[in-house]
BATORDREN-68940 format. One line per 4 residues: number of its first residue (from 0); their letters; for each residue x, y, z of C-alpha. Coordinates in pm, 1 decimal. Layout:
// BATORDREN-68940
NUM = a = X,Y,Z ~ ...;
This chain:
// BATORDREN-68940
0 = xxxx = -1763.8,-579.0,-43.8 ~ -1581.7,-226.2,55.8 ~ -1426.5,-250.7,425.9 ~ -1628.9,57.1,502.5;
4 = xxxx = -1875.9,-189.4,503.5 ~ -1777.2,-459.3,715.2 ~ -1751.5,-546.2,1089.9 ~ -1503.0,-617.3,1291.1;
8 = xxxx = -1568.1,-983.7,1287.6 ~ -1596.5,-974.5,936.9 ~ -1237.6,-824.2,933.2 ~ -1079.6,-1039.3,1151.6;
12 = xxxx = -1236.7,-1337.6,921.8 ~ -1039.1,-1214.3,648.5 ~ -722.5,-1158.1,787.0 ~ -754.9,-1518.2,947.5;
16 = xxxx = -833.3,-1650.2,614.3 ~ -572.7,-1430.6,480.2 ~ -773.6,-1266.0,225.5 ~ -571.8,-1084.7,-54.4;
20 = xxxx = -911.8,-945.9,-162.8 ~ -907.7,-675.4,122.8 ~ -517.7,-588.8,37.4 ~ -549.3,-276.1,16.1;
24 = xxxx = -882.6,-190.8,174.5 ~ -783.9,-175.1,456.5 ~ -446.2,-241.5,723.8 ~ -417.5,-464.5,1023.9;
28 = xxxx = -226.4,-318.5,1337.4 ~ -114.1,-553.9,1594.1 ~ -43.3,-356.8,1971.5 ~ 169.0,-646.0,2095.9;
32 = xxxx = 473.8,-573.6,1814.8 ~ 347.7,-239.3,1674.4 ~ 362.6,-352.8,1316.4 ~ 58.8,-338.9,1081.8;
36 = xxxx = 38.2,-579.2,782.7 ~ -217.0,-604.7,496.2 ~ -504.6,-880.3,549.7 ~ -315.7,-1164.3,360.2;
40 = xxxx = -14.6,-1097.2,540.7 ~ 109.9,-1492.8,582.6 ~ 247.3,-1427.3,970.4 ~ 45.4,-1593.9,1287.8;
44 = xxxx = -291.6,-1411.3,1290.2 ~ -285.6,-1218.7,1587.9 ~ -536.3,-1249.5,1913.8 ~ -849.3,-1034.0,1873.0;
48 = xxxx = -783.4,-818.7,2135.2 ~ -439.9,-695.1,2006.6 ~ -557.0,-567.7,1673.9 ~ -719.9,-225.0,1553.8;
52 = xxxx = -778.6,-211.1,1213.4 ~ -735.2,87.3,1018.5 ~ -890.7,237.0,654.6 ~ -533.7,400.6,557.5;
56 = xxxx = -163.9,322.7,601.5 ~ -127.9,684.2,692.1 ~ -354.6,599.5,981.8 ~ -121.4,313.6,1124.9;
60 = xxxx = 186.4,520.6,1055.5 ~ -15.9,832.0,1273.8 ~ -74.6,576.9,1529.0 ~ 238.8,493.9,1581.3;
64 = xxxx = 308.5,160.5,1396.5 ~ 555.9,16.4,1111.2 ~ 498.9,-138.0,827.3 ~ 528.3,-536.9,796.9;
68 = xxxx = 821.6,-612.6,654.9 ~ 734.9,-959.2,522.2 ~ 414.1,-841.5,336.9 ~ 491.3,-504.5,282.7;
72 = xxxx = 174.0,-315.1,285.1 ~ 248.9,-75.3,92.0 ~ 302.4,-279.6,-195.2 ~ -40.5,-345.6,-225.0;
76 = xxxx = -346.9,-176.2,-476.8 ~ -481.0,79.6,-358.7 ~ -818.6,104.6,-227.5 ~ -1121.3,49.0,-460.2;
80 = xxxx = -1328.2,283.4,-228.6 ~ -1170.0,609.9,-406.8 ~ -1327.3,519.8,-749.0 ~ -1646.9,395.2,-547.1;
84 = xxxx = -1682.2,747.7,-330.3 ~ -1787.7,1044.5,-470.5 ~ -1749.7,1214.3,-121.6 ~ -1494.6,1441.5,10.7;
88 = xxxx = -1243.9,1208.7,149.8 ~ -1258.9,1019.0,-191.2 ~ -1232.9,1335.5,-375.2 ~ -968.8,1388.7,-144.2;
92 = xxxx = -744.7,1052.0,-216.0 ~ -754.6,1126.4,-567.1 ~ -615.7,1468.7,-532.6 ~ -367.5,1367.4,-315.8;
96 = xxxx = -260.5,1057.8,-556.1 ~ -221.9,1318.7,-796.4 ~ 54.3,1500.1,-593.9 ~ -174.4,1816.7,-537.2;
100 = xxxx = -38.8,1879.1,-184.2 ~ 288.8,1857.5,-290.4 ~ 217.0,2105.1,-584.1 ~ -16.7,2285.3,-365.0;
104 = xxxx = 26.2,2214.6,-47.4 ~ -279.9,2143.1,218.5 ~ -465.1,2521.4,121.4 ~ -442.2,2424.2,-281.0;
108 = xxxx = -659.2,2087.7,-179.5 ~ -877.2,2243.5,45.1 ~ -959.8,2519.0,-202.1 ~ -1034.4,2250.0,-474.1;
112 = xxxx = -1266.0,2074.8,-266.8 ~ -1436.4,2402.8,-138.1 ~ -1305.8,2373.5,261.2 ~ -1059.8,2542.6,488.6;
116 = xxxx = -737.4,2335.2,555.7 ~ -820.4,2341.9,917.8 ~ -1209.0,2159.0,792.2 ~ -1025.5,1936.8,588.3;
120 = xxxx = -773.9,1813.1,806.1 ~ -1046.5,1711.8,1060.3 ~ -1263.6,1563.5,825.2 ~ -1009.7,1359.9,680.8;
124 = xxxx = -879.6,1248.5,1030.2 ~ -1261.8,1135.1,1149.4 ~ -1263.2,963.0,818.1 ~ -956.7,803.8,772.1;
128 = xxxx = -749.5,812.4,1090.9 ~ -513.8,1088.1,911.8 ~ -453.2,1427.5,775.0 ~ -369.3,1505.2,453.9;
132 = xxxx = -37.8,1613.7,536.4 ~ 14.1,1215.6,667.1 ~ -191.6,1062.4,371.4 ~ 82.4,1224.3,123.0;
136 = xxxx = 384.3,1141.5,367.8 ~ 232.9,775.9,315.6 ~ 229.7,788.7,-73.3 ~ 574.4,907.2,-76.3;
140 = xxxx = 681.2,611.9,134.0 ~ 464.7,383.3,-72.6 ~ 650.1,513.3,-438.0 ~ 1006.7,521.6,-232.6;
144 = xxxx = 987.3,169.6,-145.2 ~ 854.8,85.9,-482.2 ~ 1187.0,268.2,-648.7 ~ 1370.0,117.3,-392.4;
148 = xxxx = 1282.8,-228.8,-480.4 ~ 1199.8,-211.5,-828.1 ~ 1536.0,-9.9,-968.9 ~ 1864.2,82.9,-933.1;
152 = xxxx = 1847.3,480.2,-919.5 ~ 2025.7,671.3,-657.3 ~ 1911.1,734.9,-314.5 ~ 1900.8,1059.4,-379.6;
156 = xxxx = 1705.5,982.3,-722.0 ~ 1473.2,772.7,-525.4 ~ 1383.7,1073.9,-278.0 ~ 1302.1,1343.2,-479.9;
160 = xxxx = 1102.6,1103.5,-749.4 ~ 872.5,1013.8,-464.5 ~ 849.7,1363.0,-388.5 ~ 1053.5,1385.7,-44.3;
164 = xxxx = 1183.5,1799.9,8.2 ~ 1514.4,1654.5,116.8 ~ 1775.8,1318.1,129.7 ~ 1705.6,1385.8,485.8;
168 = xxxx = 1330.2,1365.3,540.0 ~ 1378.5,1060.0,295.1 ~ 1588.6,872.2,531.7 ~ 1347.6,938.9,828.5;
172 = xxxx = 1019.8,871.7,666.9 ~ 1137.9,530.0,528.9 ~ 1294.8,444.3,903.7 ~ 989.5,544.0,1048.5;
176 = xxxx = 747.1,353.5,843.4 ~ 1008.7,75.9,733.5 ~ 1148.1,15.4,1040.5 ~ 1506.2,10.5,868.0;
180 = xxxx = 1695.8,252.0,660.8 ~ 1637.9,248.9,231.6 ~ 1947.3,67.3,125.7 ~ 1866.1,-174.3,396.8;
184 = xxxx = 1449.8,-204.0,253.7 ~ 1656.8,-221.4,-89.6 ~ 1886.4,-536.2,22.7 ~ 1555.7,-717.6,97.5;
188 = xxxx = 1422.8,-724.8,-277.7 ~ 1367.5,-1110.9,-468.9 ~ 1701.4,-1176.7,-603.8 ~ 1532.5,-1289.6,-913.6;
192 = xxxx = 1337.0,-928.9,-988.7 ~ 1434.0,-849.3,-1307.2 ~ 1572.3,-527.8,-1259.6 ~ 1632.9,-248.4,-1564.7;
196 = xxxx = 1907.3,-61.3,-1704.2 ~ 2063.5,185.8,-1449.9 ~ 1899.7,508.6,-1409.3 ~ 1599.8,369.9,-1589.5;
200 = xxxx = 1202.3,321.4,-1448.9 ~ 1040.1,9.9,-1456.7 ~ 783.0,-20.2,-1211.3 ~ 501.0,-360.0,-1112.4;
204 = xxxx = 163.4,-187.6,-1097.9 ~ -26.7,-472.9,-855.3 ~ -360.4,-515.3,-914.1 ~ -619.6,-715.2,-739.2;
208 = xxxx = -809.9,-1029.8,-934.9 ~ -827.4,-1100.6,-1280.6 ~ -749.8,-864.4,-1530.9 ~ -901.5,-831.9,-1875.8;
212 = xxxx = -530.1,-675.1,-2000.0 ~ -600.7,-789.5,-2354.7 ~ -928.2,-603.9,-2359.1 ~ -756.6,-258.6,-2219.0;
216 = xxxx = -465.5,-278.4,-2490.1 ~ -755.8,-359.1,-2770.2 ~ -967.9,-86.5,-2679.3 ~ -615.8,186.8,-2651.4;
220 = xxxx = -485.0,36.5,-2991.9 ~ -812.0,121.7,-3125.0 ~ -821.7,449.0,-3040.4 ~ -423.5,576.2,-3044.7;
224 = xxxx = -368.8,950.8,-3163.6 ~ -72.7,898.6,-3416.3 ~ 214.5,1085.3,-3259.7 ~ 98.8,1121.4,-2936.1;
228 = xxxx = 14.1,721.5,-2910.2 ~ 122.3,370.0,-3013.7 ~ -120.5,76.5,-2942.4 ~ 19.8,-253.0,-2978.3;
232 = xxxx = -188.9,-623.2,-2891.3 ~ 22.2,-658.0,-2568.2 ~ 156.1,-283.3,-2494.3 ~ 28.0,65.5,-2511.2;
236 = xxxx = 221.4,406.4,-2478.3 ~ 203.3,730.3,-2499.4 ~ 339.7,1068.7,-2411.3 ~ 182.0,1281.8,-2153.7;
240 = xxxx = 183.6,1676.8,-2035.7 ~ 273.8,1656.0,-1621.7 ~ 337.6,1963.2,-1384.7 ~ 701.2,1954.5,-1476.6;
244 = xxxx = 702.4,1873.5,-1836.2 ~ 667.7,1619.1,-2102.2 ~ 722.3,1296.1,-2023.5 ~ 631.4,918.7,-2187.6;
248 = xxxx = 517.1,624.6,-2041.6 ~ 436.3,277.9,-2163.8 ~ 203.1,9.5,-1980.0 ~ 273.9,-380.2,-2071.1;
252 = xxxx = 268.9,-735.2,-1923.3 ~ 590.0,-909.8,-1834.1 ~ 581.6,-1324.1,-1824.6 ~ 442.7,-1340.4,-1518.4;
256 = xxxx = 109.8,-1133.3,-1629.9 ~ 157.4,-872.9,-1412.4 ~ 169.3,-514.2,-1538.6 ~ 433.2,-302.0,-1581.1;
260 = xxxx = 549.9,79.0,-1591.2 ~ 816.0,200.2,-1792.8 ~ 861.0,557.1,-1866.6 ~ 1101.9,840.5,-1896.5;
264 = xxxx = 1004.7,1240.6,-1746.7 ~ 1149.1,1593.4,-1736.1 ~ 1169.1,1578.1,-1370.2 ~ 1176.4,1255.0,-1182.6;
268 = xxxx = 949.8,1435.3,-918.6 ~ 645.6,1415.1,-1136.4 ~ 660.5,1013.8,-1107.7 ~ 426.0,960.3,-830.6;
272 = xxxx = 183.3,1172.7,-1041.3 ~ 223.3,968.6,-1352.9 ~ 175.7,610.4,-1172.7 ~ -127.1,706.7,-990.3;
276 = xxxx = -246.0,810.8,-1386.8 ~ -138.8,507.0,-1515.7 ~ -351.9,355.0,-1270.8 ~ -630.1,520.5,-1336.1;
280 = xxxx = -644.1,482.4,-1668.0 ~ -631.1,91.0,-1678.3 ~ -832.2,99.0,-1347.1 ~ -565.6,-109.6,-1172.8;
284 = xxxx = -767.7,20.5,-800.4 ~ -1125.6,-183.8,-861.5 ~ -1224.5,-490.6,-701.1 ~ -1328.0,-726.7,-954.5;
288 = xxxx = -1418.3,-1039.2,-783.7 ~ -1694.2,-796.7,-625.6 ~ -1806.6,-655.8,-953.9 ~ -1802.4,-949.9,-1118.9;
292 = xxxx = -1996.0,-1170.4,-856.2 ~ -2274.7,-893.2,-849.8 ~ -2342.6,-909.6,-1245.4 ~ -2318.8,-1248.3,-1253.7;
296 = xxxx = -2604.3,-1248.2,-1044.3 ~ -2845.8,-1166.3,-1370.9 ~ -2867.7,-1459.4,-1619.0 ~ -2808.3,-1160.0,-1887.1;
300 = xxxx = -2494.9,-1111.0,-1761.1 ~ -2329.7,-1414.0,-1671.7 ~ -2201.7,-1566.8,-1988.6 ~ -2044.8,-1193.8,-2013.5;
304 = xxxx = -1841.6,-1233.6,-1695.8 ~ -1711.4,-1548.9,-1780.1 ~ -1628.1,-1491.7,-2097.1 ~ -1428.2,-1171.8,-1982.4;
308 = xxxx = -1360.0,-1185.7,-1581.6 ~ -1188.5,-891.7,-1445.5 ~ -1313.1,-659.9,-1714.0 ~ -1206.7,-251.1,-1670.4;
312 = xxxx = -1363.2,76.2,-1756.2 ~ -1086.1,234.3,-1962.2 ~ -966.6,607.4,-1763.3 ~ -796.6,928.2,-1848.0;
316 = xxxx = -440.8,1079.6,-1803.1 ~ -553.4,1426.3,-1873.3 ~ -939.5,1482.2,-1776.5 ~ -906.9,1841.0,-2043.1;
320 = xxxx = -782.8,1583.7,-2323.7 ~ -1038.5,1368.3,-2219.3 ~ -1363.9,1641.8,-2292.4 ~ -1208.6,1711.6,-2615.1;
324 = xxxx = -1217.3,1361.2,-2731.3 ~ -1513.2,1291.9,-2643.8 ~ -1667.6,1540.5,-2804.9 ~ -1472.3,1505.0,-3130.0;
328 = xxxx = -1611.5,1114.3,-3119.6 ~ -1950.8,1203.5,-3076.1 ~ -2213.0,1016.1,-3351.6 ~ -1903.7,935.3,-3588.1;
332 = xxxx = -1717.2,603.1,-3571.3 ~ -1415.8,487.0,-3349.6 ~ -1212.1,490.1,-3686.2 ~ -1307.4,821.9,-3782.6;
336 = xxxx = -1253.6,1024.1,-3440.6 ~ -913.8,914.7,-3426.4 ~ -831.5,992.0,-3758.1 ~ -949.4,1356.9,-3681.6;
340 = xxxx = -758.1,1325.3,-3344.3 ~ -487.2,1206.9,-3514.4 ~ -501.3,1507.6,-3755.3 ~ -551.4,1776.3,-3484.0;
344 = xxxx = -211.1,1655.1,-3303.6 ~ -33.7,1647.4,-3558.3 ~ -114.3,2027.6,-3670.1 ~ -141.9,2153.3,-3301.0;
348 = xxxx = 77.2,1889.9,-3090.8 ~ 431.9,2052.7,-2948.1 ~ 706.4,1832.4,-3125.3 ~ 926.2,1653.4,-2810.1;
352 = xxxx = 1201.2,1506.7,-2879.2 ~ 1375.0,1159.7,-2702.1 ~ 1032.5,1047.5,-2510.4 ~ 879.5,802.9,-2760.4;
356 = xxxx = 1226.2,655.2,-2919.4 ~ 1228.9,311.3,-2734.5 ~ 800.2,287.0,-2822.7 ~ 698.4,-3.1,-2921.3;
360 = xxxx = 579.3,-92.1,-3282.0 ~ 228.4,-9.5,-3295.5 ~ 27.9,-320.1,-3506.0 ~ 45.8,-138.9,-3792.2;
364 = xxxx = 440.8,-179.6,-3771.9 ~ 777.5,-34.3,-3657.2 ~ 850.8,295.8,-3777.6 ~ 545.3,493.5,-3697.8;
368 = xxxx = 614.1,792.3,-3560.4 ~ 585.7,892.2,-3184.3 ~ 687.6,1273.8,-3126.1 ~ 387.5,1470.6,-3023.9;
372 = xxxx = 176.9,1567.3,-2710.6 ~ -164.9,1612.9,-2760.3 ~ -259.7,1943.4,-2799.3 ~ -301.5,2227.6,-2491.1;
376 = xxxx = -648.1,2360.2,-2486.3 ~ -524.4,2719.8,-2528.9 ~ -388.8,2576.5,-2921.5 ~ -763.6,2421.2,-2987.9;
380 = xxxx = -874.7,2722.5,-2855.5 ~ -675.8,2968.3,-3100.0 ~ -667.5,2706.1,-3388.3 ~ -902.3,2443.3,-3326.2;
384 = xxxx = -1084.6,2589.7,-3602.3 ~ -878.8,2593.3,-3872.8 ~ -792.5,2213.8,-3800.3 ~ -1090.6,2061.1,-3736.4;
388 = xxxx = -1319.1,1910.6,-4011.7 ~ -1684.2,1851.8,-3996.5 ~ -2017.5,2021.8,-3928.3 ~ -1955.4,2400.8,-3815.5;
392 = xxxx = -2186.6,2338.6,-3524.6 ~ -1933.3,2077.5,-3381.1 ~ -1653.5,2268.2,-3436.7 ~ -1758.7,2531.7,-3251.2;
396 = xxxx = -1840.9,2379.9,-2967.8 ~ -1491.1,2185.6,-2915.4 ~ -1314.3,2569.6,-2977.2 ~ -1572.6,2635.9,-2719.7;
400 = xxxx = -1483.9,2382.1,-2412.0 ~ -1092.4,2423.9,-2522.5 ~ -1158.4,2804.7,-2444.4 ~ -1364.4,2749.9,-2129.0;
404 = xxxx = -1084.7,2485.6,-2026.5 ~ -791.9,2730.1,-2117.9 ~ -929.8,3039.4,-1932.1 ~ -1063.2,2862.0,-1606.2;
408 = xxxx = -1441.2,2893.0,-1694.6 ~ -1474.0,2492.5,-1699.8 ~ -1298.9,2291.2,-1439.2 ~ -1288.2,1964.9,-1495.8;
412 = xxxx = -981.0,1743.5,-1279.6 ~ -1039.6,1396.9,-1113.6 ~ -1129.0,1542.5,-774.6 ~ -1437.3,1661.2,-877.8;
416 = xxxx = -1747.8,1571.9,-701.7 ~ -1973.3,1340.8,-914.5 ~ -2255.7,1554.2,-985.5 ~ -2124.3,1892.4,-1086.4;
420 = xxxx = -1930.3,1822.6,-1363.2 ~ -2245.4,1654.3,-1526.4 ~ -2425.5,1968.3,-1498.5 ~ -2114.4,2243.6,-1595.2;
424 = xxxx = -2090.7,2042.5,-1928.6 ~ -2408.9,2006.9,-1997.2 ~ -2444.4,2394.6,-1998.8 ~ -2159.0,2416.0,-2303.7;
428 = xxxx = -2329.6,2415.2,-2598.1 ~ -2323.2,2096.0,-2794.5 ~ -2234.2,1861.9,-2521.4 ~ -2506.7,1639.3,-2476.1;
432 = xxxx = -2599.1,1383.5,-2203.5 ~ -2391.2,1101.7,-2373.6 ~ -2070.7,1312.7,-2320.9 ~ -2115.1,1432.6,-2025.7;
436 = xxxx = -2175.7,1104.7,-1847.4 ~ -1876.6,953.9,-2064.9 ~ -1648.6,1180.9,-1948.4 ~ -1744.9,1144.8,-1596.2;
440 = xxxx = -1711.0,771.2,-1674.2 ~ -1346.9,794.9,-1807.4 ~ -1209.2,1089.5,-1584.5 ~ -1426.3,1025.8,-1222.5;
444 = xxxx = -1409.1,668.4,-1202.0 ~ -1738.2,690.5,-1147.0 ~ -1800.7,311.7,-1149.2 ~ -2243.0,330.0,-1190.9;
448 = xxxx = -2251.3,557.6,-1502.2 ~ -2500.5,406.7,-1829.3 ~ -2488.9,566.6,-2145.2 ~ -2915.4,473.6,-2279.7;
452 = xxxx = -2816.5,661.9,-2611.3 ~ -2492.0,516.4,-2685.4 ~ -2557.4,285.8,-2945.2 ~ -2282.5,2.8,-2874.4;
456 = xxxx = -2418.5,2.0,-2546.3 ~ -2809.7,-46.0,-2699.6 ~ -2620.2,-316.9,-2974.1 ~ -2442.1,-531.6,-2683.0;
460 = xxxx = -2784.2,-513.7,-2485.3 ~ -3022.1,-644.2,-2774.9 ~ -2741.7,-912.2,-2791.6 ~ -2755.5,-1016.7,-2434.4;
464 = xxxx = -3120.2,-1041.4,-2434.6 ~ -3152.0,-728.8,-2203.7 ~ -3388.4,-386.1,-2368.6 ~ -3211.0,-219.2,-2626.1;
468 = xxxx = -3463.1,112.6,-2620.2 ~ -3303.4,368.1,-2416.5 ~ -3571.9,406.6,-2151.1 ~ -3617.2,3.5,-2138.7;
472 = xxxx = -3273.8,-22.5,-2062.4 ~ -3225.4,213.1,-1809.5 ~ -3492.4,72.5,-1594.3 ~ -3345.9,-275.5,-1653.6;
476 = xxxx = -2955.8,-114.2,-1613.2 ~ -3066.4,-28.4,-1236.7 ~ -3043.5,-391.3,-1110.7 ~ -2665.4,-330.4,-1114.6;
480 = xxxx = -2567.0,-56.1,-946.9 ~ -2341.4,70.2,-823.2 ~ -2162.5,-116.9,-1093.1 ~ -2362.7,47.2,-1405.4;
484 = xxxx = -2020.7,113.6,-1566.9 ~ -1886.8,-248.9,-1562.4 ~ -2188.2,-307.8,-1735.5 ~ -2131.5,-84.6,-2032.0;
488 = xxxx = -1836.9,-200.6,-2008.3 ~ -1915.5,-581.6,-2091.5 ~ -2149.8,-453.9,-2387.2 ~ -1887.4,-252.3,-2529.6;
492 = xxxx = -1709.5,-598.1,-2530.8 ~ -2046.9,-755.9,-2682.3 ~ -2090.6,-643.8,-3035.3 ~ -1810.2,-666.8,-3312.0;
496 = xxxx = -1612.0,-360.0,-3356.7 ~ -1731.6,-244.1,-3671.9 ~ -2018.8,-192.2,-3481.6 ~ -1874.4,45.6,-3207.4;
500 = xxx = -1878.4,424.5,-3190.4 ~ -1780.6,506.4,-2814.4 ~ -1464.8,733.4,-2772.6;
C-alpha cells in the first residue's frame, strides 16, 4: 500500500511497529526535538500529538527539521510512488532524480512538463510539502551523505559529485539537514564498511524486500551489446552517454546481498544522474511485498511468486537507446537482436578509452572487449542504413525514429506522461503496439503495462493455466492492475529461454 493512501492512524501503526516497508514512503517529524526519522527508525515512538508526517524529506527539511541521525533517512529507497504516478509531481521526481534542475534549472523542468515555474512550484508544494528547488537541495544531501559514508573522496570531491555550486553551500546544506558538519556525518560510518580504493566510487543501492538479483543479471547477460556491455551470472556493466561525458558503471552483489555501484565518469558531477539510472534500470524504487501479495492473490499466480519473490521489470539508462532496441528486437529472437545490436555498436559506437578496463569477465570469459558506447541517434540516423541487416521495411523505420530522436521531432525521456508517448510512437511508421507499450514499460516505469501479442508473454500464460489468446488474456490480465507489468514480468520468467523473444 502507497502512503498516499493511508491515514494517519495507519501511519502512526507503522512507525510504532517500525515498519521498514514505508522507508521511504514517507518521513516522520517529531515537534518536541525537531528531527524527522524514517518509519522503522528504532528510537521511542513518539506521542501522537507531536508528529506530522510528511510525503518528502524536502518537506521536513522546508519545515524546519533535521534528519535522524541514528536512522538516517536519507539512506533509505526512494519512494515507489514515482514509478506508480503518471502525474505531474511523479513526472516531476523523475526529472529531478535525473539532475534536470541542476542542468536546467526550475524553467528547463517546467517547460518539460508543459507549466510555468511559478505553476510548478505551487503544485509541487500542495503535493509534496516542497518546491522543486528544495526537492533537488534534498537529493544532493541524500548523494553527499551517501559519498560521505560510502568513500574516501575529498570534501570537495564529495560536493560537486552531488551537485552542490560551491564547498560552501555543501557545508551548509549538510549542517542544516545533518545537524553536524560532513567530516563529522563521515566519522559516524560502521567501522566495518568496506570502503574502496581512494578516489574511487563504490556506492550500496538499498532496496526494499526481496530481490530477484539473479533474475535481473540473467535477463542483462542475455541481452549485452558486445562493447558497450558485459553480462556476467552475478554482475552486469556497461558504459553509458551522461550530460558530461562517457562514463561506466557496473551493478553487483557484495556478501551481504545487497547491491552495489561501482563506476568511473568524465565529471564526478554527473553521479547523482547515473545512480538514480542505475536505479531505474534494476527497479531498486518498487515495493515488492505489495506487488507480490496482490498476485499472489490469483491461484495462477502464486506458485510464480514463490518461486521468484521480489521479481523486477528490467529499466533503461538511455530512454533513445531504449526505442532503438526495441525496435531492432521486434519478431526476431533475443539471440539474434543482440547480435545485430552488437554489430551496429561496433560499426557506429565512439571508441572510449579507460571506462570498461576493470569490467568484469562476461560468461563467455575474460578478454572480451569493452570499449564502445552505444551509438548516438544522429550516427543511426546518417548510417543506420548501411549497418543494419534485415527486411528494408525495418530498416527504415529504425533510420526513421533515430532521425526523429536526433532532430527533436520524437521526445521520448523518463518524465514523460504515460499516455503520450504511446501515441507519438505509434504514429512512426513500423512501430507497432508491442513496442510502444514495451518501451513505456522499460523507460516509464510504468508498472500496469501487458504486452497480448508478445509471444513469451502468451507462452508463460498457457503455462500458468491463464488464456494464452491475446484478447483472452487481456481480459483475464485486468485482475492485476496496477501491477500488469510484474505480471509479464513473472511469465517472461515462465517459459525456457529458447522460447523468449522480448528485447
Amino acid at each position: 500500500m502507497f502512503a498516499a493512501s493511508l491515514t494517519f492512524d495507519e501511519r502512526y501503526r507503522a512507525i510504532d511497529a517500525r515498519d521498514a516497508r514505508f522507508d521511504g514512503q514517507f518521513v516522520t517529524a517529531v515537534r518536541s526535538t525537531g528531527i524527522y526519522c524514517r518509519p522503522s527508525c528504532p528510537a521511542r515512538t513518539p506521542k501522537p500529538e507531536n508528529v506530522t508526517f510528511y510525503p518528502t524529506s524536502a518537506a521536513a527539511h522546508e519545515a524546519g527539521y533535521r534528519a535522524c541521525k541514528r536512522c538516517l533517512p536519507e539512506a533509505a529507497p526512494g519512494s515507489p510512488a514515482w514509478n506508480l504516478r503518471g502525474d505531474v509531481a511523479g513526472r516531476a521526481m523523475r526529472l529531478i532524480a535525473d539532475g534536470v534542475v541542476e542542468r536546467e534549472g526550475v524553467p528547463g523542468l517546467a517547460a518539460r512538463l508543459g507549466y510555468s515555474s511559478r505553476h510548478l512550484t505551487r503544485l509541487l508544494t500542495e503535493e509534496l510539502g516542497a518546491g522543486p528547488l528544495a526537492l533537488a537541495r534534498a537529493q544532493r544531501a541524500h548523494t553527499a551523505r551517501m559519498l560521505l559514508v560510502s568513500t574516501d573522496l575529498s570534501a570537495s570531491d564529495v560536493a560537486f559529485s552531488a551537485g552542490f555550486a560551491s564547498v560552501r553551500q555543501f557545508n551548509d546544506t549538510i549542517s542544516e539537514v545533518f545537524g553536524m558538519a560532513p567530516l563529522a556525518l563521515r566519522a559516524r560510518r560502521r567501522g566495518d564498511a568496506a570502503l574502496p580504493a581512494p578516489g574511487a566510487i563504490d556506492l550500496v543501492l538499498p532496496h526494499r524486500g526481496p530481490l530477484d538479483v539473479a533474475g535481473l543479471f540473467a535477463w542483462m547477460a542475455a541481452r549485452a551489446v558486445a562493447g558497450a556491455e558485459v553480462g556476467a551470472a552475478t554482475s552486469f556493466a556497461r558504459t553509458v552517454r551522461l550530460p558530461g561525458g562517457p562514463a561506466w558503471f557496473e551493478l553487483r552483489t557484495d556478501d551481504a546481498g545487497r547491491v552495489r555501484l561501482r563506476a568511473k565518469l568524465t565529471q564526478l558531477g554527473d553521479l547523482p544522474v547515473l545512480v538514480a539510472r542505475a536505479r531505474r534500470l534494476f527497479d531498486l524504487d518498487a515495493d515488492p511485498l505489495a506487488v507480490d501479495a496482490a498476485l499472489s492473490t490469483h491461484p495462477e499466480l502464486a506458485p510464480l511468486v514463490a518461486r521468484v519473490p521480489g521479481i523486477r521489470v528490467p529499466g533503461a539508462v538511455d530512454p533513445h537507446e531504449m526505442l532503438i532496441r526495441a525496435m531492432v528486437g521486434q519478431q526476431i529472437t533475443v539471440g539474434a537482436a543482440t547480435t545485430a545490436l552488437s554489430a551496429l555498436t561496433d560499426a557506429l559506437g565512439e571508441r572510449v578509452a579507460g571506462f570498461g578496463d576493470d569490467a568484469p569477465p562476461s560468461d563467455e570469459g575474460a578478454g572480451a572487449r569493452f570499449d564502445r558506447l552505444f551509438p548516438t541517434m544522429a550516427a543511426i540516423a546518417a548510417h543506420g542504413h548501411e549497418v543494419l541487416r534485415g527486411p528494408g521495411a525495418r530498416i527504415r523505420a529504425v533510420v526513421n525514429a533515430a532521425t526523429a530522436l536526433a532532430d527533436g521531432t520524437l521526445s521520448l525521456t523518463a518524465g514523460d506522461e504515460t499516455r503520450e508517448p504511446r501515441a507519438a510512437l505509434l504514429a512512426l511508421p513500423g512501430v507497432g503496439p508491442w513496442t510502444a507499450d514495451y518501451v513505456r514499460m522499460r523507460v516509464l516505469g510504468d508498472p500496469d503495462i501487458t504486452l497480448p501479442g508478445d509471444v513469451a508473454v502468451r507462452a508463460g500464460a498457457g503455462s500458468a493455466g491463464i488464456p494464452a489468446d491475446p484478447r483472452g488474456f487481456d481480459r483475464w490480465a485486468a485482475r492485476t492492475a496496477p501491477w500488469r507489468s510484474y505480471l509479464t514480468a513473472h511469465l517472461w520468467r515462465a517459459v525456457p529461454p529458447r522460447e523468449r523473444t522480448t528485447r
